[in-house]
C-alpha positions as CSV (number, residue, x, y, z in Angstrom):
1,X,15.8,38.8,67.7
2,X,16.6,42.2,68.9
3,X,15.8,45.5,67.4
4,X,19.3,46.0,65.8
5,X,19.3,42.7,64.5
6,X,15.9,43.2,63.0
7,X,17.3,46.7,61.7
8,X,20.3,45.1,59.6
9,X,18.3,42.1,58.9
10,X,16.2,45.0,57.0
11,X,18.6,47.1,55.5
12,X,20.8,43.9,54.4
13,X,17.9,42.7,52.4
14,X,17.8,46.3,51.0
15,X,20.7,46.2,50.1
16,X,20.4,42.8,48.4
17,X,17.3,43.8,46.3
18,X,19.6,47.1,44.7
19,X,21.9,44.7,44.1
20,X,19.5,42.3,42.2
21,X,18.4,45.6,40.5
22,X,21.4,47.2,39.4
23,X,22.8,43.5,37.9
24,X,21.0,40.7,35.3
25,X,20.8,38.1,37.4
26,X,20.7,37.2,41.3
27,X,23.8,35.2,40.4
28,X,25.5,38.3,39.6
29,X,24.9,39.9,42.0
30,X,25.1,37.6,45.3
31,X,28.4,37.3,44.1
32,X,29.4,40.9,44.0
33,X,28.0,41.0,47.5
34,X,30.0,38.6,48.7
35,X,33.3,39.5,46.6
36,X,36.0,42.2,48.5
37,X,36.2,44.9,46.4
38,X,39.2,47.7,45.5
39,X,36.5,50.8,46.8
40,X,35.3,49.5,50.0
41,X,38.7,49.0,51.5
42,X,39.0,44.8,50.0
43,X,36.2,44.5,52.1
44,X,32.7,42.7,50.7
45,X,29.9,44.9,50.3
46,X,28.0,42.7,52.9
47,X,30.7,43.1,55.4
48,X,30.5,46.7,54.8
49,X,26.7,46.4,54.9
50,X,26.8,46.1,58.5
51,X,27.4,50.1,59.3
52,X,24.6,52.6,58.2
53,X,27.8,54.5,56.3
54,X,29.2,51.1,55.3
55,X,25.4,50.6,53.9
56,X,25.7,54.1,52.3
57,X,29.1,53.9,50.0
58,X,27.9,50.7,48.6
59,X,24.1,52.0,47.9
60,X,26.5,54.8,45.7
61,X,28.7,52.3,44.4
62,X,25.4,50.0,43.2
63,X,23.9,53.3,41.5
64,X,26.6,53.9,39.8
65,X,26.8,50.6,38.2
66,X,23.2,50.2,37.2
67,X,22.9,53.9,35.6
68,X,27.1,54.3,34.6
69,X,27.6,57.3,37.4
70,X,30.9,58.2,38.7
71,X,31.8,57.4,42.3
């Protein structure tokens, strides 16, 4: 495995563990990963996952949901 693919190996599971934070079950939020959705361009928050900026807007959009911020 190269060193970008260990980087967003990293940052995915990151990413993964604020979702699991910011919902009440993994259920929840594996699906929300996986689903397109309406503020990152119909695209999944994984697939957006893959950029460091992609990474960033869905980090916002996660803290938003778990403490009821505005975008």
């Amino acid at each position: 495995m190269s060193e970008r693919e260990k980087n967003l190996q990293s940052l995915l599971q990151e990413l993964e563990q604020t979702a699991e934070d910011s919902f009440e079950t993994k259920e929840d939020a594996a699906h929300w990963l996986q689903t397109p959705h309406p503020m990152l361009d119909e695209k999944s928050p994984l697939q957006m996952g893959q950029s460091q900026a992609g990474m960033q807007r869905v980090k916002d959009i996660l803290l938003a949901i778990k403490y009821g911020g505005a975008v």
